[in-house]
TIFIPA-848560 format. One record per residue (C-alpha): residue in one letter; x, y, z. Coordinates in Angstrom, 2 decimals. Last residue first. Example, Ala and Ser with C-alpha at 12.3 -4.5 7.8 and 13.67 -1.06 7.14 Angstrom:
# residues 2
+----+---------+---------+---------+
: aa :      px :      py :      pz :
+----+---------+---------+---------+
:  S :   13.67 :   -1.06 :    7.14 :
:  A :   12.30 :   -4.50 :    7.80 :
+----+---------+---------+---------+
# end
This chain:
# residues 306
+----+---------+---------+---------+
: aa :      px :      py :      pz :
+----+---------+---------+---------+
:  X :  -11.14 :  -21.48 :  -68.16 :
:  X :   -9.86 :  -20.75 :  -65.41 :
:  X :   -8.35 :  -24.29 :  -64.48 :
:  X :   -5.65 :  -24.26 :  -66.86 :
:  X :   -2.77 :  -24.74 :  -65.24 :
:  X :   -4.93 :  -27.43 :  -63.27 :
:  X :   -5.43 :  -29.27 :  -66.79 :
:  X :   -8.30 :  -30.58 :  -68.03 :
:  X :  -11.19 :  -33.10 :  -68.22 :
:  X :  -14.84 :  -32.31 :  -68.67 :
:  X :  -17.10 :  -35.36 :  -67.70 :
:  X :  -20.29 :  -35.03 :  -70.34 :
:  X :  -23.66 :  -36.11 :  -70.07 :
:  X :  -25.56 :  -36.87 :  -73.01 :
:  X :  -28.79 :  -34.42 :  -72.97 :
:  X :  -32.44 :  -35.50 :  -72.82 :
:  X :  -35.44 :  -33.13 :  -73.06 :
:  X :  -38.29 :  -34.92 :  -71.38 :
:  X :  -38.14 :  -32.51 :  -68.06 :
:  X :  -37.99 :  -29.41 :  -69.65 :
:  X :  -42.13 :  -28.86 :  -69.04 :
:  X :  -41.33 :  -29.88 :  -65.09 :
:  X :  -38.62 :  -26.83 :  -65.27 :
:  X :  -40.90 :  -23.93 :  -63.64 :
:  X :  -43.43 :  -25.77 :  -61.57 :
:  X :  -46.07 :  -28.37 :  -62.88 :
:  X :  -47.72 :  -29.17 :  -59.39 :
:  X :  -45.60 :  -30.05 :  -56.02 :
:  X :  -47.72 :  -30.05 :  -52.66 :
:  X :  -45.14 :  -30.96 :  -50.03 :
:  X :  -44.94 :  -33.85 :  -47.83 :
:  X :  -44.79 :  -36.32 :  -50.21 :
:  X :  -41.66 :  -35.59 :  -50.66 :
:  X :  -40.70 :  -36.46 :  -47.61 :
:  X :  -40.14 :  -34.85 :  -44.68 :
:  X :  -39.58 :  -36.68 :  -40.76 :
:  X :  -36.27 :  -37.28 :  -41.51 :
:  X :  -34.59 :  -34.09 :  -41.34 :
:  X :  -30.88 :  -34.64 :  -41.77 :
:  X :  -28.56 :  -31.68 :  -40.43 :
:  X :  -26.42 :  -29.80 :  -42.61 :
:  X :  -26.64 :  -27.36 :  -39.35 :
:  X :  -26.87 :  -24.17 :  -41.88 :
:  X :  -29.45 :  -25.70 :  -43.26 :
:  X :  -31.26 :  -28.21 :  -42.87 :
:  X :  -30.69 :  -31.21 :  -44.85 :
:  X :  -33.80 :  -33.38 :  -46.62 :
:  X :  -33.56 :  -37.41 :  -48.02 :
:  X :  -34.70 :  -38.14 :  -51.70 :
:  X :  -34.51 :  -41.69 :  -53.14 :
:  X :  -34.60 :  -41.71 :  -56.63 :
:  X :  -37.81 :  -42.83 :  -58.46 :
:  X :  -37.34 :  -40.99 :  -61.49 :
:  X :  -40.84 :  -39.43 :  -60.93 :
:  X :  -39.91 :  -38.93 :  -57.63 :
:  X :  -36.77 :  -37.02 :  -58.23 :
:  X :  -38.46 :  -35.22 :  -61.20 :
:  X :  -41.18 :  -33.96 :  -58.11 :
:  X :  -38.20 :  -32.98 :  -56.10 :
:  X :  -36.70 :  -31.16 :  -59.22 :
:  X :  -40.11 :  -29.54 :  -59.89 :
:  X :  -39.66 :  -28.39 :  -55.98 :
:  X :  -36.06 :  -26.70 :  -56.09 :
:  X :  -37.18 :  -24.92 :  -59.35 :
:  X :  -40.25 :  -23.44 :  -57.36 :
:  X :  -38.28 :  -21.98 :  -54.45 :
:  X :  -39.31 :  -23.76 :  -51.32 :
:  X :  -41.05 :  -21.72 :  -48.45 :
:  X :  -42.04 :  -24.14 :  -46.22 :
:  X :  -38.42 :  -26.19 :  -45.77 :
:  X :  -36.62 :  -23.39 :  -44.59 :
:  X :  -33.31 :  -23.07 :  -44.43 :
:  X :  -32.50 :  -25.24 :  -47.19 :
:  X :  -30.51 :  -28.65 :  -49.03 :
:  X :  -32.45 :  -30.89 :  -50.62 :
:  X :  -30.54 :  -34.08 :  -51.52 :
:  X :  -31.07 :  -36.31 :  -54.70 :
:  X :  -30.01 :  -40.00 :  -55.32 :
:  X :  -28.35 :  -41.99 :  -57.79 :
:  X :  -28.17 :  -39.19 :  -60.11 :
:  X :  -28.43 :  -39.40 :  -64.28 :
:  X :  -32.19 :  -38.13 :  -63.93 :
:  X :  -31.24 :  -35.31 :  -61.53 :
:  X :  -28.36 :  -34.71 :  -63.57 :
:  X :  -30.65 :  -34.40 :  -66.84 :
:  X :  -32.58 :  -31.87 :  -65.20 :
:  X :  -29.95 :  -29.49 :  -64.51 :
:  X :  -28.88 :  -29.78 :  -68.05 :
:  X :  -32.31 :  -28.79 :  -68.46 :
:  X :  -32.43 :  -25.91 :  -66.13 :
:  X :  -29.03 :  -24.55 :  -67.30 :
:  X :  -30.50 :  -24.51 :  -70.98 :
:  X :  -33.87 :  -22.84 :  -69.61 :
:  X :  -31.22 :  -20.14 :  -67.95 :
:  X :  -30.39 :  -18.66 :  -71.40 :
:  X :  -25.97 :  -18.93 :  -71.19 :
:  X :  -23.91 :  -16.17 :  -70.38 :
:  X :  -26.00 :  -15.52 :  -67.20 :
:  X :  -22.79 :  -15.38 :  -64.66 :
:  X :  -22.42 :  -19.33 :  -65.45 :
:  X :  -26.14 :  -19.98 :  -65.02 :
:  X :  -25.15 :  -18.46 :  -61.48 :
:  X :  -22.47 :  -21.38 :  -61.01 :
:  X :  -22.99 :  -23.97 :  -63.87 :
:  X :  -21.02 :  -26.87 :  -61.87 :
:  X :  -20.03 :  -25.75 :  -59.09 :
:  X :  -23.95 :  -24.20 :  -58.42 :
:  X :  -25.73 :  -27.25 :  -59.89 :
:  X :  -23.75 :  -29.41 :  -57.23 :
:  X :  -23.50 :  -33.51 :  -58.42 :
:  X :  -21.11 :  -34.34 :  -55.57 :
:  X :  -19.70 :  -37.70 :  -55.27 :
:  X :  -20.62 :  -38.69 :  -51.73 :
:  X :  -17.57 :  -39.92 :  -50.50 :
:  X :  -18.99 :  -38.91 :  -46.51 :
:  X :  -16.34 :  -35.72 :  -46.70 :
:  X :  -17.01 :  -35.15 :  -50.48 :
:  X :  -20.56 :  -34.67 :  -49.31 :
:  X :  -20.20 :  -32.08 :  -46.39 :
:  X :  -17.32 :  -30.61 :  -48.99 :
:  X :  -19.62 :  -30.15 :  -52.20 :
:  X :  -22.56 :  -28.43 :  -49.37 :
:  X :  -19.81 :  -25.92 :  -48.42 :
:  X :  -18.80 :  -25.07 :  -52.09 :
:  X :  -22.25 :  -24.16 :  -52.69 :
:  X :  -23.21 :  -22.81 :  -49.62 :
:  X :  -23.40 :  -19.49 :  -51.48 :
:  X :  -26.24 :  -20.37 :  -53.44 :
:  X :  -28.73 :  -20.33 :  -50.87 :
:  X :  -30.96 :  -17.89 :  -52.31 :
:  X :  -31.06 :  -19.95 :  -55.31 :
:  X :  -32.30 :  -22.68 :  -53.41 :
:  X :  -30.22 :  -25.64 :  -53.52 :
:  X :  -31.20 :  -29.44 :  -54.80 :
:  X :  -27.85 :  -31.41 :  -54.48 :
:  X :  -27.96 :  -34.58 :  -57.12 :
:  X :  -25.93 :  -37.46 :  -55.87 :
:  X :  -23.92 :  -40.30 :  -57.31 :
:  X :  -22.90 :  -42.61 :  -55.14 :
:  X :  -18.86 :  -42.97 :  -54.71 :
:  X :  -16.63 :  -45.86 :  -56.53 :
:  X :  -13.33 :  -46.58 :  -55.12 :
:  X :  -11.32 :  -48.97 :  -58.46 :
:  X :   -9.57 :  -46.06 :  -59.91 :
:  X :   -7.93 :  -44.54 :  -56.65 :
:  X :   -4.88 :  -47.03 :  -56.28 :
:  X :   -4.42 :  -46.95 :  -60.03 :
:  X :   -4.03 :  -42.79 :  -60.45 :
:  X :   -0.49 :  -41.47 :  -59.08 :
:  X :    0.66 :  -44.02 :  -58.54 :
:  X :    0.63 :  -45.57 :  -62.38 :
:  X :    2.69 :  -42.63 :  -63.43 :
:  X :    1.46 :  -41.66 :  -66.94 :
:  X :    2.84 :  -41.54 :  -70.05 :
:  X :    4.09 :  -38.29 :  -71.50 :
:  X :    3.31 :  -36.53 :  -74.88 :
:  X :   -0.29 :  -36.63 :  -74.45 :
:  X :    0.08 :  -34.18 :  -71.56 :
:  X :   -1.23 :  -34.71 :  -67.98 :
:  X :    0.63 :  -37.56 :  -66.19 :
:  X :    3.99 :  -35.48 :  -66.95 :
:  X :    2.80 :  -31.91 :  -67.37 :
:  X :    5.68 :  -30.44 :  -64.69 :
:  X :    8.19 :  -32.74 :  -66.31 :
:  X :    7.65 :  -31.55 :  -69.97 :
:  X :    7.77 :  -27.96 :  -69.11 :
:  X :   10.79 :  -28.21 :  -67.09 :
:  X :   12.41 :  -29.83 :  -69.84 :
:  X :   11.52 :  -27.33 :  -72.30 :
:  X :   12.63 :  -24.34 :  -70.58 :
:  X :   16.40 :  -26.78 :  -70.18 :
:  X :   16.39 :  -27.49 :  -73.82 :
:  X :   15.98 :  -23.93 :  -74.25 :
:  X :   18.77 :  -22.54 :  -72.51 :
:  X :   20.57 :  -25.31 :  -74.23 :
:  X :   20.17 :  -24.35 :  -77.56 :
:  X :   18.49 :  -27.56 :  -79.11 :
:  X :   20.50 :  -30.10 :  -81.55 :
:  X :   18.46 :  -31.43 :  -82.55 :
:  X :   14.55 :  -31.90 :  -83.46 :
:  X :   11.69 :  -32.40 :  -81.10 :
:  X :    9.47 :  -35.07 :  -81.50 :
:  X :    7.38 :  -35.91 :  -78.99 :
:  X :    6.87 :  -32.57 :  -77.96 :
:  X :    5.62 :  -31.57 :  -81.83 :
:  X :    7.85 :  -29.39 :  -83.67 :
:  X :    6.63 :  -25.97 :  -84.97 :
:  X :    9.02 :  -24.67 :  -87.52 :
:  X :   10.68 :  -20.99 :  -87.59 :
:  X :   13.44 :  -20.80 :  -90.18 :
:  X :   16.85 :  -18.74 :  -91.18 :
:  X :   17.36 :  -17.04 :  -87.07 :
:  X :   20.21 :  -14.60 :  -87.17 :
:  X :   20.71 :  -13.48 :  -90.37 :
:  X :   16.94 :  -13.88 :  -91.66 :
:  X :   16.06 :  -11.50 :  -88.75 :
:  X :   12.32 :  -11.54 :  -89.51 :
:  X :   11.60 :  -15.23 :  -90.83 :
:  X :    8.24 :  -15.41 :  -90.46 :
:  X :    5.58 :  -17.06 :  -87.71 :
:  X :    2.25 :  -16.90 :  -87.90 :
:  X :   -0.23 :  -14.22 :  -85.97 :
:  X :   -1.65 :  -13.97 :  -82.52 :
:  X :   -1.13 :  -14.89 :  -79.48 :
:  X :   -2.14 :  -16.98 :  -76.17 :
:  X :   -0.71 :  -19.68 :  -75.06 :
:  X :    2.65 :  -18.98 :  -73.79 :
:  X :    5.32 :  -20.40 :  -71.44 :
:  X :    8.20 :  -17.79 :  -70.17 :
:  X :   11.46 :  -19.14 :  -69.47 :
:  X :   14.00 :  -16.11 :  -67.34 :
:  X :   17.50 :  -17.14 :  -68.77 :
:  X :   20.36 :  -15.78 :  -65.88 :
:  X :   23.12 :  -15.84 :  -68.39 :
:  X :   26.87 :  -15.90 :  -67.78 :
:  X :   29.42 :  -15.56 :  -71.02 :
:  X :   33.09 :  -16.40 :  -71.77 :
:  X :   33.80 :  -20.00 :  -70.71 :
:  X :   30.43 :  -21.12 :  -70.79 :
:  X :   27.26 :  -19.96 :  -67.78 :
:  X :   23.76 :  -20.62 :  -67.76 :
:  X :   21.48 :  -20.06 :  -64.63 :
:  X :   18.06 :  -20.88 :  -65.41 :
:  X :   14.33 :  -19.92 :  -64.01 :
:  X :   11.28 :  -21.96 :  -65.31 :
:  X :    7.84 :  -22.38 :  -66.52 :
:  X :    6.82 :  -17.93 :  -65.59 :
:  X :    3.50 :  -18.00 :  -67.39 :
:  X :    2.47 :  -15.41 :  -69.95 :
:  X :   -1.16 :  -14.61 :  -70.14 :
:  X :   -0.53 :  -10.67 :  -69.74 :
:  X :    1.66 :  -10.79 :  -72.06 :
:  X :   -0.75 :  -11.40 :  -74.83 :
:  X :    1.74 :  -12.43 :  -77.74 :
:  X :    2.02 :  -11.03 :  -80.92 :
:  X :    3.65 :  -12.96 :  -83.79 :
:  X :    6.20 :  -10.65 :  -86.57 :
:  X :    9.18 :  -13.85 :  -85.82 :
:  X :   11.94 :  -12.10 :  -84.23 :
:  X :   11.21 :   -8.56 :  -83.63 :
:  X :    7.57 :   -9.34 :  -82.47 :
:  X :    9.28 :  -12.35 :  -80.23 :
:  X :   11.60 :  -10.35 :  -78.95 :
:  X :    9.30 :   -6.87 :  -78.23 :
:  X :    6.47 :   -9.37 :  -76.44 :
:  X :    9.35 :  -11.16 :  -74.07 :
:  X :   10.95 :   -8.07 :  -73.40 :
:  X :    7.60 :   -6.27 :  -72.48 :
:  X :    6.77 :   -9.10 :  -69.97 :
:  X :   10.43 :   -8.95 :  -68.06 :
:  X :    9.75 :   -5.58 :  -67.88 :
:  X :   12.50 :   -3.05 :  -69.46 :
:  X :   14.36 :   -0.20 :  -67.91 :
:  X :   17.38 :   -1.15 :  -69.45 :
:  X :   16.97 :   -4.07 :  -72.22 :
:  X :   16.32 :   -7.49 :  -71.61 :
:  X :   18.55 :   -9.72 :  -73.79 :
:  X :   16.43 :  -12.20 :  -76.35 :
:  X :   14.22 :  -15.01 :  -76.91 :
:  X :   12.11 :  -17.07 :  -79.40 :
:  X :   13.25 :  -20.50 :  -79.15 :
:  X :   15.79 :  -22.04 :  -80.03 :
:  X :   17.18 :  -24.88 :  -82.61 :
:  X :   20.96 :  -24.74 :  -82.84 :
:  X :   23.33 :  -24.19 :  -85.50 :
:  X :   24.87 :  -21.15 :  -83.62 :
:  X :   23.79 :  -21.16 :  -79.85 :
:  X :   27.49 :  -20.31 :  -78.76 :
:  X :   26.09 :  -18.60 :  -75.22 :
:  X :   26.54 :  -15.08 :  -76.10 :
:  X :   24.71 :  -15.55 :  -79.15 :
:  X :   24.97 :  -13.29 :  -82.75 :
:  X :   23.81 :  -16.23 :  -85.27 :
:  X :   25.76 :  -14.21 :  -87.84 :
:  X :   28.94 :  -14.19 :  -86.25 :
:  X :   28.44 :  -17.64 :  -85.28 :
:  X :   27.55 :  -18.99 :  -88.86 :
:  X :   25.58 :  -21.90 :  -88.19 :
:  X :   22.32 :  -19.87 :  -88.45 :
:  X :   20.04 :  -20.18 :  -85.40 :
:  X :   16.97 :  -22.38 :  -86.64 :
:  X :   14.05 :  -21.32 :  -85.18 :
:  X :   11.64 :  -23.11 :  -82.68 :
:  X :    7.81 :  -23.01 :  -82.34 :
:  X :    6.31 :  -25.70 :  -80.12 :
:  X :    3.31 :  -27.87 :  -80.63 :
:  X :    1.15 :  -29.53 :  -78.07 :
:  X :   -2.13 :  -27.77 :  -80.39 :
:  X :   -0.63 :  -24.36 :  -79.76 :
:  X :    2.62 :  -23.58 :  -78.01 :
:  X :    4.91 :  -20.76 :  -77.40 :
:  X :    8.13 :  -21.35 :  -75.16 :
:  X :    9.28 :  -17.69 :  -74.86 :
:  X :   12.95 :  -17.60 :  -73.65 :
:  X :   14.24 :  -14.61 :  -71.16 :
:  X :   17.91 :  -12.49 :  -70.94 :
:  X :   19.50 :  -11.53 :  -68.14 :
:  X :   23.37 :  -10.72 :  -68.28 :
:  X :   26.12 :  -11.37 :  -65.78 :
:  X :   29.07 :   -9.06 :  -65.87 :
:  X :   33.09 :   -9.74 :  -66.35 :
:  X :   34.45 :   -5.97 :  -66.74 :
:  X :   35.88 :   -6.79 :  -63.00 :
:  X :   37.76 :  -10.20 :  -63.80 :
:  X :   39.37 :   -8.86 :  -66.55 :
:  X :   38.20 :  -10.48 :  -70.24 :
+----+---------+---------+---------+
# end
């Protein structure tokens, strides 16, 4: 080929995964029937292609993978895991490696020429040979989970010299009027390793109402119980809301130390306590018995919208 006919091409791998397994096909052996620029025949790849003129990166990835197995992605969930420059004797790709989560359908042997079998293939086990473009999508996923996915171990430093600090417990009482101190009030406790127990991180607005608020109020309630103390947090200290009192009256029932914060100074006021106010059976008081396991919710930060 003469040096000015020589062109690179861009073409794009789709790494999709479900349950830490990912789908690979077979390339057939055959190289005129396996049909790839970079010698992939008898290789395990995953779904991929050329982009086409005028294409999106994100409507080559969902026309490949249609074409090539009959699964549709969402492409507007796919995340960019890696860029690659691969180059033999007679080819040059730039590979674009897209990770994704989210699709629909099973996989079926579309281009029966090409590709004879789609498998999924656990990370831990991963067959071989693998088309190098993909080994390399692969890699990069592996390494930028490591500490996070079952199929790596973890790195001691990043974890040992923090699992021995223990921080108090403490339940954050917040009018709802007040709500968007939230994040504010989790920092002014963070800051004195206070760990914070913050019914408006952790359930936001009854989590945008999508749940009945009586099941917010008694998971609410079992934090208070669970907490080593509780802090009040408000502007004004004699108009209280009447779920911020029953949960200084479950407080003192539970016989947790209370202390008061003015806000927006997040300064202590010492001279109220709860006996200072005149709490009866307010709204969450009758949910106070019902007891919940508490649960520590652990996933990835690739994942943290959901």
């Amino acid at each position: 080929m003469s040096e000015e006919k020589k062109k690179i091409g861009v073409g794009f791998g789709v790494m999709i995964l479900r349950d830490g397994k990912v789908l690979l096909g077979y390339r057939n052996i055959d190289p005129v029937k396996a049909d790839s620029a970079l010698h992939g025949e008898g290789t395990w790849t995953m779904p991929g292609g050329k982009l086409h003129f005028g294409e999106t990166f994100e409507d080559g990835a969902e026309r490949e993978v249609f074409e090539e197995t009959g699964i549709k992605i969402n492409k507007e969930y796919l995340e960019v895991t890696k860029v690659t420059n691969d180059i033999v004797m007679d080819a040059h790709f730039v590979t674009l490696g897209f990770l994704c989560q989210q699709f629909t359908g099973e996989p079926e042997v579309k281009e029966p020429d090409e590709i004879t079998e789609w498998k999924w293939f656990d990370l831990t086990s991963l067959p071989n040979p693998i088309y190098p473009p993909s080994q390399k999508l692969l890699d990069a996923y592996v390494k930028k989970s490591k500490g996070f996915g079952p199929f790596s171990e973890l790195n001691k430093d990043n974890y040992q010299k923090y699992e021995s600090a223990e921080f108090k417990n403490v339940f954050f009482s917040i009018p709802s009027s007040l709500f968007y101190y939230r994040a504010d009030i989790s920092t002014f406790a963070l800051e004195q390793n206070i760990c914070p127990l913050n019914p408006y991180m952790n359930f936001d607005y009854n989590i945008f109402n999508s749940v009945p608020k009586e099941t917010v109020k008694i998971a609410s309630n079992n934090l208070v119980k669970k907490s080593d103390e509780v802090w009040v947090f408000a502007d004004n200290f004699h108009g209280l809301s009447d779920g911020v009192l029953s949960e200084i009256k479950l407080a003192k029932e539970s016989e947790k130390p209370v202390k008061f914060f003015k806000l927006p100074e997040f300064k202590e006021i010492k001279d109220i306590t709860v006996d200072t106010f005149g709490i009866d059976n307010y709204y969450g008081i009758k949910l106070k018995d019902v007891n919940w396991k508490t649960c520590y919710t652990a996933m990835t930060s690739q994942l943290f919208y959901y």
